[in-house]
C-alpha positions in Angstrom: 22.5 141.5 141.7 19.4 139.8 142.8 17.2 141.2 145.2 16.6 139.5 148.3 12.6 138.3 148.7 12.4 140.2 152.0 14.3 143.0 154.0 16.3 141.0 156.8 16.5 144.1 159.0 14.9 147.6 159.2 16.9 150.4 157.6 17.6 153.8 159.8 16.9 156.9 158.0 19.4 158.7 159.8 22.2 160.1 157.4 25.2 161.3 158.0 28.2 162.6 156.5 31.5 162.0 156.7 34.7 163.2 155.0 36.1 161.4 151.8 38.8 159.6 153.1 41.4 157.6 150.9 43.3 155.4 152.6 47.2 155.2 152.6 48.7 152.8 150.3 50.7 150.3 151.5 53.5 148.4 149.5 52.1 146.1 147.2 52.4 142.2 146.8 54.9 141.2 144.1 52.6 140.2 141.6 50.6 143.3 141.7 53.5 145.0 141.0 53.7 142.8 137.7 49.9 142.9 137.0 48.9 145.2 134.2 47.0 148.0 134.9 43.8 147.6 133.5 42.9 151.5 132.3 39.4 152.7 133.9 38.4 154.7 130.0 38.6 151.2 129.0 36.1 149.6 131.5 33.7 153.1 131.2 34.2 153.1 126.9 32.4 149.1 127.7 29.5 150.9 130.2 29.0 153.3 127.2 28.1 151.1 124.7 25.8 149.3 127.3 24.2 152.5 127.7 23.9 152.9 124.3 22.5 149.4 124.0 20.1 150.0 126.7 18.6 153.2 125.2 18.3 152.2 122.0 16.1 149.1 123.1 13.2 150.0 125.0 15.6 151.6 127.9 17.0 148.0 129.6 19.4 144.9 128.8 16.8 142.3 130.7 17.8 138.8 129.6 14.4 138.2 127.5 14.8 141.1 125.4 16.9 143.0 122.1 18.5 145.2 124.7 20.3 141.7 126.4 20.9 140.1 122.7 22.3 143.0 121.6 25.1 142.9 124.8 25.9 140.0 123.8 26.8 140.7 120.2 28.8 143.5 121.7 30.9 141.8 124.0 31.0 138.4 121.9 32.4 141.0 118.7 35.2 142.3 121.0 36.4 138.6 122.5 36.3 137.1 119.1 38.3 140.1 117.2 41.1 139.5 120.3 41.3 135.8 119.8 39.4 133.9 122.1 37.4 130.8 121.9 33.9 132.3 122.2 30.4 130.2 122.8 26.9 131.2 123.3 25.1 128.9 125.5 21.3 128.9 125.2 19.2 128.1 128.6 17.3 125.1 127.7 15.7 124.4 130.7 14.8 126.3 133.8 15.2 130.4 132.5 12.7 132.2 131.7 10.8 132.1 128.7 12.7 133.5 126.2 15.8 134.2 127.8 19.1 135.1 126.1 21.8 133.3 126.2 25.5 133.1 128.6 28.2 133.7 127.0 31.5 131.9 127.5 35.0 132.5 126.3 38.4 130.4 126.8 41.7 132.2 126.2 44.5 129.1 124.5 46.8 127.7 126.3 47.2 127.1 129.6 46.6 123.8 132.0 42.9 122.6 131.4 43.2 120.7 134.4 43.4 123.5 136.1 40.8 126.2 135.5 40.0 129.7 136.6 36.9 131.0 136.1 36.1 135.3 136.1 32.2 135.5 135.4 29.0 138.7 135.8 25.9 138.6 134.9 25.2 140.7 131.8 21.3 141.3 132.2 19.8 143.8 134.0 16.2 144.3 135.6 13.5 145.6 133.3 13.7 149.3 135.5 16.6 151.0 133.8 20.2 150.2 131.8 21.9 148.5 134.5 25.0 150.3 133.9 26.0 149.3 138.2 24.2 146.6 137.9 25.6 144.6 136.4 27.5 146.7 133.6 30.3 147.7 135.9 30.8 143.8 136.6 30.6 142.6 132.6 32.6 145.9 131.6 35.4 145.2 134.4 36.4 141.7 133.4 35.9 142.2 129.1 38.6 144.9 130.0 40.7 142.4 131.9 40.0 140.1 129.2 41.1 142.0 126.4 44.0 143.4 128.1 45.1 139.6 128.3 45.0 138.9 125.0 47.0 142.5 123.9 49.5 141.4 126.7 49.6 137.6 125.2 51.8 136.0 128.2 52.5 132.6 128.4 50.2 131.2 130.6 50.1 128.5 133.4 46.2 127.7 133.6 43.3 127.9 132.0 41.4 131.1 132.1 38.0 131.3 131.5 35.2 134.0 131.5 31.4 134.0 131.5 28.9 136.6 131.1 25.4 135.0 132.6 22.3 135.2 131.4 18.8 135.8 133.6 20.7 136.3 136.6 18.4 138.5 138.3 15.2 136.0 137.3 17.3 133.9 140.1 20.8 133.0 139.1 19.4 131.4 135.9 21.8 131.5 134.0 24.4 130.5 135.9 22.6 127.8 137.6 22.2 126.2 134.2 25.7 126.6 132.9 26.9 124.7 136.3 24.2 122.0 135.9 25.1 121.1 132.7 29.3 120.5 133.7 29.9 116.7 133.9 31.7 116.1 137.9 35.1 115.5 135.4 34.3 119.3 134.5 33.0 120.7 137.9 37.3 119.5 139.2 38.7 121.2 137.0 37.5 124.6 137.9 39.9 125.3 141.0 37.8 128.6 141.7 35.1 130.9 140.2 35.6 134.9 140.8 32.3 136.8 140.6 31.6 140.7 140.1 28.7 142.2 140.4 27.5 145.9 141.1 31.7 146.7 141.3 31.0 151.0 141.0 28.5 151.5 143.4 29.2 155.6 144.2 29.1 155.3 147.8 30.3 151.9 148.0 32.6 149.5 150.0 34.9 147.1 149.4 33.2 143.3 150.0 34.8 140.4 149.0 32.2 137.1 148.9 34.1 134.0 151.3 36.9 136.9 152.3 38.9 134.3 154.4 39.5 131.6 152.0 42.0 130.1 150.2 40.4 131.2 146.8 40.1 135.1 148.3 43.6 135.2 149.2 44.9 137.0 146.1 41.9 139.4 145.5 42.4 140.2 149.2 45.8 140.8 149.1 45.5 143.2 145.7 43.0 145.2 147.8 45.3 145.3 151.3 48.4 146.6 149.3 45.8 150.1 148.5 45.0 150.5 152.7 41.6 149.4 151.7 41.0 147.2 154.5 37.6 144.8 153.1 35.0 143.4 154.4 32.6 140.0 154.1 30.2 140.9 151.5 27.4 139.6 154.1 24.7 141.6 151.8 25.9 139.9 148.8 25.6 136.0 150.1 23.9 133.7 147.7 22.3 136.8 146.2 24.8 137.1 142.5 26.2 133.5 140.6 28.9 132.8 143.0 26.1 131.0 144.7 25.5 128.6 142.0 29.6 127.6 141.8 29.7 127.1 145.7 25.9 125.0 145.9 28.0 122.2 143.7 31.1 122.3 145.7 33.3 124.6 143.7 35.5 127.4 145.4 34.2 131.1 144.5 34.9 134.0 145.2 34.5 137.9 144.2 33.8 141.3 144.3 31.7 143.9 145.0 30.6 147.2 146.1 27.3 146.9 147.4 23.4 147.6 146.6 20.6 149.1 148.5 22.1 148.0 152.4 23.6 151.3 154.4 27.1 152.2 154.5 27.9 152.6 158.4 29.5 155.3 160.6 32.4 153.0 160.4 32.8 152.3 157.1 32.4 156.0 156.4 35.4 156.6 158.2 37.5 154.2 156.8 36.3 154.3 153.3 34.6 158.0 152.7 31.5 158.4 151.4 28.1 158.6 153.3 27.0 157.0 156.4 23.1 156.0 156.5 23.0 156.3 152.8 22.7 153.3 150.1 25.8 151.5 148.5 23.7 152.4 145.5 21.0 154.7 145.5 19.6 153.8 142.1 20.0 150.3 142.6 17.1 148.6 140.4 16.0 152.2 138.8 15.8 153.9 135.6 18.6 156.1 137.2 21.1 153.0 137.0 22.4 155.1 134.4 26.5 155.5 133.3 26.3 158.8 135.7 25.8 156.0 138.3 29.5 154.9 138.7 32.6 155.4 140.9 35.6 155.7 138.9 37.8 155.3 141.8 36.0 152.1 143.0 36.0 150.3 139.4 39.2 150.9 138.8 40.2 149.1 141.9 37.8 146.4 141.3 39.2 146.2 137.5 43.2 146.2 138.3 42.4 143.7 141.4 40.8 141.3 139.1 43.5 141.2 136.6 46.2 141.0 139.4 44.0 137.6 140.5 44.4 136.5 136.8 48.0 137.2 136.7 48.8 135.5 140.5 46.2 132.5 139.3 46.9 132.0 135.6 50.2 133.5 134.0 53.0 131.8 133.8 55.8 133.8 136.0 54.5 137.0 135.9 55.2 139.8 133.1 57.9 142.2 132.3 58.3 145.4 132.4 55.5 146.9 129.5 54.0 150.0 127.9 52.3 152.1 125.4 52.5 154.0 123.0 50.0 156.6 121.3 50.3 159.4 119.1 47.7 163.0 119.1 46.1 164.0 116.2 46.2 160.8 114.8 46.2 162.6 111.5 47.8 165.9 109.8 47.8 167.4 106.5 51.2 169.6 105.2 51.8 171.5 102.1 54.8 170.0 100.2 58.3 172.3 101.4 56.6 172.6 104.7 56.4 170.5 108.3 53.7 169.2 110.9 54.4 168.0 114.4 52.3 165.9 116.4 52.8 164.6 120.2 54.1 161.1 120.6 53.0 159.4 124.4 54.4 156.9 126.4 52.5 155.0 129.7 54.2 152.2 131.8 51.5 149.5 131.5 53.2 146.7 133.1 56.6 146.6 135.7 58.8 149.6 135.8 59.1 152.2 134.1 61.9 152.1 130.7 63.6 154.1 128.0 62.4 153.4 125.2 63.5 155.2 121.4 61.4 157.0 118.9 61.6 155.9 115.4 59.2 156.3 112.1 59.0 154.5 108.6 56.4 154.9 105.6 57.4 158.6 104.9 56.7 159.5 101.3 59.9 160.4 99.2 61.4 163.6 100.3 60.2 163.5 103.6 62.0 162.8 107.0 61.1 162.5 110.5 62.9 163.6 113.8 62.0 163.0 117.4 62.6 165.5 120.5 63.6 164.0 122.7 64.7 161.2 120.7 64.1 158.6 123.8 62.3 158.7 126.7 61.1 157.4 129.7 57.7 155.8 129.7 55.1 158.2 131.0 56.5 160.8 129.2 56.4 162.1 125.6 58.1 163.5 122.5 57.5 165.8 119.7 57.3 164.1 116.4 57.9 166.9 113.6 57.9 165.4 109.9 59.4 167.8 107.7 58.9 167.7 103.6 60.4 169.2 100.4 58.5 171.0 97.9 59.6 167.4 95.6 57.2 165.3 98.6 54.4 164.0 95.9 50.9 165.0 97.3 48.8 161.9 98.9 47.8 160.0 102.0 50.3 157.8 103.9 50.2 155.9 107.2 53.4 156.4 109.4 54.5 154.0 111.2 55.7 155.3 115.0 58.2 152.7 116.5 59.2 152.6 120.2 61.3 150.1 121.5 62.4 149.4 125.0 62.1 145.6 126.0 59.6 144.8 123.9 58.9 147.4 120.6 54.6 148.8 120.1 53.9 150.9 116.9 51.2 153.8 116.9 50.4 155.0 113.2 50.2 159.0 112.1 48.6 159.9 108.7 50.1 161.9 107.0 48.3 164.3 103.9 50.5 165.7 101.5 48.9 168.9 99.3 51.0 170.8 96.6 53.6 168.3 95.5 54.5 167.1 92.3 52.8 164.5 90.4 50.9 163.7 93.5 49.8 160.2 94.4 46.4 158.1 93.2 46.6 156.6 96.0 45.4 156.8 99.8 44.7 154.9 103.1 42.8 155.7 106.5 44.0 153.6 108.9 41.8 155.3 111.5 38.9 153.1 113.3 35.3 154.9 113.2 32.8 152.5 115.4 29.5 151.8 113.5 26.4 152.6 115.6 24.0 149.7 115.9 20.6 150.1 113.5 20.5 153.7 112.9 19.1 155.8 109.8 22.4 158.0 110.1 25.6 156.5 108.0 29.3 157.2 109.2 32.1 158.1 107.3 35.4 157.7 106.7 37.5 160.2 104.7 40.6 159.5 102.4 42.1 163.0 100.5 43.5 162.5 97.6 45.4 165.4 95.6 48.2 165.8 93.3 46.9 162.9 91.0 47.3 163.5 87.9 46.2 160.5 86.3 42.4 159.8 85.4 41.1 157.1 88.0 40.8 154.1 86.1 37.6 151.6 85.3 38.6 149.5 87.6 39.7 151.4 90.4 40.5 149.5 93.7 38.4 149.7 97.4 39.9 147.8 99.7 37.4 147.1 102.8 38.1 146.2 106.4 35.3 146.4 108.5 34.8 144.8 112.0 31.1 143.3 112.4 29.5 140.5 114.1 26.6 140.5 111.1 27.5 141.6 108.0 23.9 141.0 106.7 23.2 144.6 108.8 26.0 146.9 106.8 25.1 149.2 103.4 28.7 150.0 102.6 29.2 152.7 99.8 31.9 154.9 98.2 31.3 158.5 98.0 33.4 160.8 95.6 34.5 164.2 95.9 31.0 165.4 93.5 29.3 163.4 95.9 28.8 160.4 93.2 27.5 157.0 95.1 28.8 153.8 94.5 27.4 150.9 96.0 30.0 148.4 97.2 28.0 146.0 99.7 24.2 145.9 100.3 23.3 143.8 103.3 24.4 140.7 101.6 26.4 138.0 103.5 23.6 137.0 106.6 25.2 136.5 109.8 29.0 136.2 108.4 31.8 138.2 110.6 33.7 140.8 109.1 34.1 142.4 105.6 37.6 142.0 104.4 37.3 142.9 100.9 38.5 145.0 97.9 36.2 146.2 95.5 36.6 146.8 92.0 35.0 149.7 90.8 34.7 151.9 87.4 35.3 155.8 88.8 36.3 157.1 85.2 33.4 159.6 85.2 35.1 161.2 88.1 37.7 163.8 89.1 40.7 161.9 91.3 41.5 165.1 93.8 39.0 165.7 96.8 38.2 164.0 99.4 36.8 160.3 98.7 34.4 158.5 101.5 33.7 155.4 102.8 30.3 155.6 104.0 28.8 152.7 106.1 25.6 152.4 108.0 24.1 149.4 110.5 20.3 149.1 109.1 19.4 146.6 111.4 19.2 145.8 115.4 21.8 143.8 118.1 25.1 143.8 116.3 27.9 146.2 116.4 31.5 147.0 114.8 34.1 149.5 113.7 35.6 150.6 110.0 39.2 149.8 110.7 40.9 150.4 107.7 40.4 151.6 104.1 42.3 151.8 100.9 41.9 153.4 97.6 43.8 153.1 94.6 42.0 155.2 91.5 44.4 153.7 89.2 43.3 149.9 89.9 
């Protein structure tokens, strides 16, 4: 948030204080109940990487600097991989020199005369990370975001999000964005929905315009909890709401305040300090990921996606889960068995019973659940159980639960000791790619059993999730420890390799373990290894 020219009033010193207090929940509106839950490791996994970002670029995310460009690539790489429409927007006119750009993303469908805008600022000040300020506002609504498009329900309005650029320069970014809307534009947008500083760790609950028609759903997400908000009177015409309401359009938002003073009062209602700061590191170097509320994001977070839901979605959505299996991976000699613990979470409407099922076994090999069904929220023990005629290899199981709607988790499975073994393997697993390091990451595929001698023109088949595949070294390591260079920072700014690779491994032995190794040697962009193949007989 931006910080006010000049202090309005002068501050007591005087702290005191007072007992955490939670208050009771009451019941919730309808559509909350509907609303997905938006899970807080989500938002705080976002916050990481901005960290990450920050400290690896001079220690700050400003808007004229790597540290901002490369938050962009970040969230840009995530909105595109889920589906949306995404634009970067340079400031022509009016930001400071130098200044990266907003970023602006349109989930399809929808009525596009009718449109619903959730927007932060993704720059911080030139002090520190700005991990409160404003990651917690970019990470909340990328998580709403891509919850959305997981969720995929059929939608009423247009939903739009925005992440601004050089907001604390002035509400630059912002500013220029609205500017720049013809008036045909500027009616379409039935309300704008702001977050900034949305973790603050002794913060309140403020709502910018509280009474109006536009607040009424964020409002009543935040009454159903007991919370009882506030005005955010510190907050007015100080984050990009303002430049939404200055050309007549409805806004609205949330936050949890900066440097003001959390009163006696709102200590008693809410917990936390009285005659302390909202945010004690508010523009410092301490505006670190230690500098965030859970509890307070994660209300910020689920209120904004019920305001999505009551706003946007068509009806609201059914009754919803997930499902998630831990390890992700085991290895079994052949005549023996492996269990592994199969999850369940209600994500969406009540909870269900939904049944356990599993497909891609290898030959020989059967799986059983215990229970068999359950209800979401709780779990079961997956136990696959082989003979000693399971060929040895790699294979991705395929989990099933179904209940009103089926999800899928995958297990891999390593056989050792079988017969004839398999050439064969997969990884299935994602392994993120750290942004322009020296150190390469790896991704490990065990193949035994094979018999065979892998061929000259063995198979590697690539997925990898990057904004700028110019940045990757991709290479193949074999058991020996043998390189083989599959992709050398060819392809400029292209997204995604999605590729297999013919290569001639008949110098090498097929059992061991097989690598892909991949490294980012260059600055801003970001991705994942999502899945691998390798097939030594071509």
């Amino acid at each position: 948030m931006r910080r006010r020219s000049l202090l309005s009033t002068a501050l007591t010193t005087l702290v005191v204080v007072a007992s955490m207090v939670v208050p009771a929940a009451t019941a919730a509106p309808a559509t909350a109940l509907a609303a997905p839950d938006i899970d807080v490791a989500a938002v705080k996994e976002h916050l990481t990487q901005f960290q990450t970002i920050a400290t690896n670029n001079g220690g700050n995310r400003r808007s004229t600097t790597a540290g901002y460009r490369a938050s962009v690539a970040y969230v840009k790489g995530k909105l595109t991989a889920a589906g949306y429409t995404v634009t970067e927007q340079p400031c022509a006119s009016g930001c400071s020199t130098g200044a990266g750009p907003n970023l602006i993303a349109e989930w399809p469908g929808g009525d596009v005369s009718n449109v619903y805008m959730f927007g932060a600022h993704l720059d911080s000040v030139s002090a520190g990370p700005g991990i409160n300020d404003n990651g917690s506002g970019s990470a909340s609504i990328l998580a709403v975001a891509l919850k959305l498009a997981e969720l995929n329900p059929s939608m009423l309005n247009k939903v739009r999000f925005a992440w601004w650029s050089d907001e604390e320069q002035g509400l630059l970014g912002s500013r220029y964005y609205v500017s720049q809307l013809p008036t045909s534009e500027r009616q379409r947008i039935k309300a704008y929905f702001n977050f900034d500083m949305v973790g603050s760790r002794n913060g309140g609950y403020f709502i910018n315009n509280i009474n109006s028609t536009q607040s009424a759903p964020m409002k009543a997400y935040w009454d159903s909890l007991g919370l009882q908000p506030e005005e955010n009177t510190e907050g007015r015409n100080r984050s990009d709401d303002a430049s939404f309401t200055n050309a007549g359009i409805p806004a609205s938002g949330y936050a949890m305040g900066a440097s003001a003073r959390k009163t006696a009062a709102q200590a008693t209602k809410w917990g936390g300090t009285s005659g302390a700061a909202y945010d004690a590191c508010y523009h410092s170097s301490c505006d670190t990921t230690t500098n965030i509320s859970d509890t307070h994001i994660n209300r910020a977070a689920d209120g904004i996606a019920y305001t999505l839901w009551d706003r946007a979605v068509q009806g609201t959505p059914g009754a919803d889960f997930s499902v998630a299996v831990s390890p992700t991976s085991g290895s079994v000699a052949a005549g023996s068995s492996v269990q592994a613990t199969v999850s369940t979470q209600t994500t969406s409407g009540a909870a269900q019973s939904v049944t356990f099922s599993a497909s891609g076994l290898p030959s020989g090999a059967t799986a059983s659940f215990n229970p068999s069904s359950v209800t979401t929220g709780n779990s079961s023990t997956l136990t696959i159980n082989t003979t000693t005629s399971t060929p040895s290899g790699t294979y991705p199981v395929t989990v099933t639960a179904a209940g009103s709607v089926t999800h899928t988790a995958t297990y891999t499975l390593t056989v050792t000791g079988g017969p004839g073994g398999g050439c064969t393997g997969t990884n299935p697993n994602d392994v993120a790619i750290p942004d322009n390091t020296t150190t390469s990451v790896d991704s490990d595929i065990v193949i035994s059993g094979c018999t065979a001698t892998p061929s000259t023109a063995a198979k590697v088949e690539v997925h990898i999730v990057h904004t700028y595949i110019g940045d990757l070294i991709v290479s193949l390591v074999a058991p020996d420890g043998s390189t083989y260079s599959l992709h050398n920072r060819s392809g400029g700014s292209a997204d995604n390799i999605n590729q297999t690779y013919t290569v001639n491994l008949s110098s090498e032995t097929a059992n061991g373990t097989w690598k892909l190794r991949v490294r980012d040697a260059a600055a801003i962009d970001v991705g994942k290894i999502d899945t691998w193949t390798l097939n030594l007989n071509g």
